[in-house]
C-alpha positions as CSV (number, residue, x, y, z in Angstrom):
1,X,44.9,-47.6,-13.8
2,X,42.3,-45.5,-15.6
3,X,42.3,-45.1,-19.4
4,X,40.7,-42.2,-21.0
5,X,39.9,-42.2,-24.8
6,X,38.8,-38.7,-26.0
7,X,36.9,-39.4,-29.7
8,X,36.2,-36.0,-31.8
9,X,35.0,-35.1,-35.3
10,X,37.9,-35.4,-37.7
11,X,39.2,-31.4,-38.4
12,X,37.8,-32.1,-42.2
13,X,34.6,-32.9,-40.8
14,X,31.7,-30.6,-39.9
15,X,30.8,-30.5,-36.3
16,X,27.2,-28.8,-36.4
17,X,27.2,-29.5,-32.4
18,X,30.6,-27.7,-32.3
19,X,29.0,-24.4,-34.2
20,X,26.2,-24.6,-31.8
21,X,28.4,-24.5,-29.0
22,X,30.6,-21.6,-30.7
23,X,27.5,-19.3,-31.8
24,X,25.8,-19.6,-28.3
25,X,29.2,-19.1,-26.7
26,X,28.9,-15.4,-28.7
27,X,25.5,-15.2,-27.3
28,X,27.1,-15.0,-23.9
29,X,30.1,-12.5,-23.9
30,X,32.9,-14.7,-25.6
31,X,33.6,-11.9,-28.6
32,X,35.7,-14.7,-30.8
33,X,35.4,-18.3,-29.2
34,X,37.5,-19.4,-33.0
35,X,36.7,-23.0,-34.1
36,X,34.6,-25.2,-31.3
37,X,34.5,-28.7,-31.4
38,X,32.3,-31.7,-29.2
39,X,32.9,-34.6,-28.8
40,X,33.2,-37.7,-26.0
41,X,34.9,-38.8,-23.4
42,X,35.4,-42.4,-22.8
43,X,37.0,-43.3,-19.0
44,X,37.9,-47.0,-18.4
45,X,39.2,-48.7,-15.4
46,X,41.5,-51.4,-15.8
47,X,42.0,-53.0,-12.5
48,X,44.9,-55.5,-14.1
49,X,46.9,-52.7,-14.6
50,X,48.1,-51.4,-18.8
51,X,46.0,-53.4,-21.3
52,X,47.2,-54.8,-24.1
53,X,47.8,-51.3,-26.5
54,X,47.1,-53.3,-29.7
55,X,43.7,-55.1,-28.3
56,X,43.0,-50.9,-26.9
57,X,43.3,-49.5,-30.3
58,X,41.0,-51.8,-31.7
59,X,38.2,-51.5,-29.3
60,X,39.1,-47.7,-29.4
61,X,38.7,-47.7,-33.8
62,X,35.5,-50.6,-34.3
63,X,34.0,-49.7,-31.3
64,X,34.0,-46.6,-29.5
65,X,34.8,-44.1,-32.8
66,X,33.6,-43.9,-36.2
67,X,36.8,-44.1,-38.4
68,X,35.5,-42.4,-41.1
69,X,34.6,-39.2,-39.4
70,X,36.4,-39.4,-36.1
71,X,39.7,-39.3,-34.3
72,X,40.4,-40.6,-31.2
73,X,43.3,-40.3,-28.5
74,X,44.4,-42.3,-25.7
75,X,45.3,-41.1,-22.6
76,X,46.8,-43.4,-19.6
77,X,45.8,-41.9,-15.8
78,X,48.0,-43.4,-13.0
């Protein structure tokens, strides 16, 4: 089973990496990209099979985001 955990800037937060994206995306043809955002994507195999969801968020909110300016979301991949 794969586990992917997609982390990006909280919508309150400013994403200077995301405006970058947005203004160059202008630059090259795309009139009105609206509001960009970048973050990460973290895949993890789990060869045992669906972790523990508890222990998952955990790792996900001290380790892989920043609470404070970050969201993150956890998909399962069969």
């Amino acid at each position: 089973m794969k586990i992917r955990v997609t982390v990006l800037p909280k919508p309150s937060v400013l994403d200077p990496q995301g405006v970058a994206v947005a203004g160059a995306m202008k630059h090259l043809g795309w009139e009105n990209p609206g509001r960009v955002r970048v973050g990460k994507v973290v895949e993890i195999e789990a060869p045992q099979g669906r972790p523990d969801e508890a222990k998952l968020h955990a790792i996900c909110r001290d380790l892989l985001s920043n609470p404070v300016i970050e969201d993150y979301a956890v998909d399962f991949v069969e």
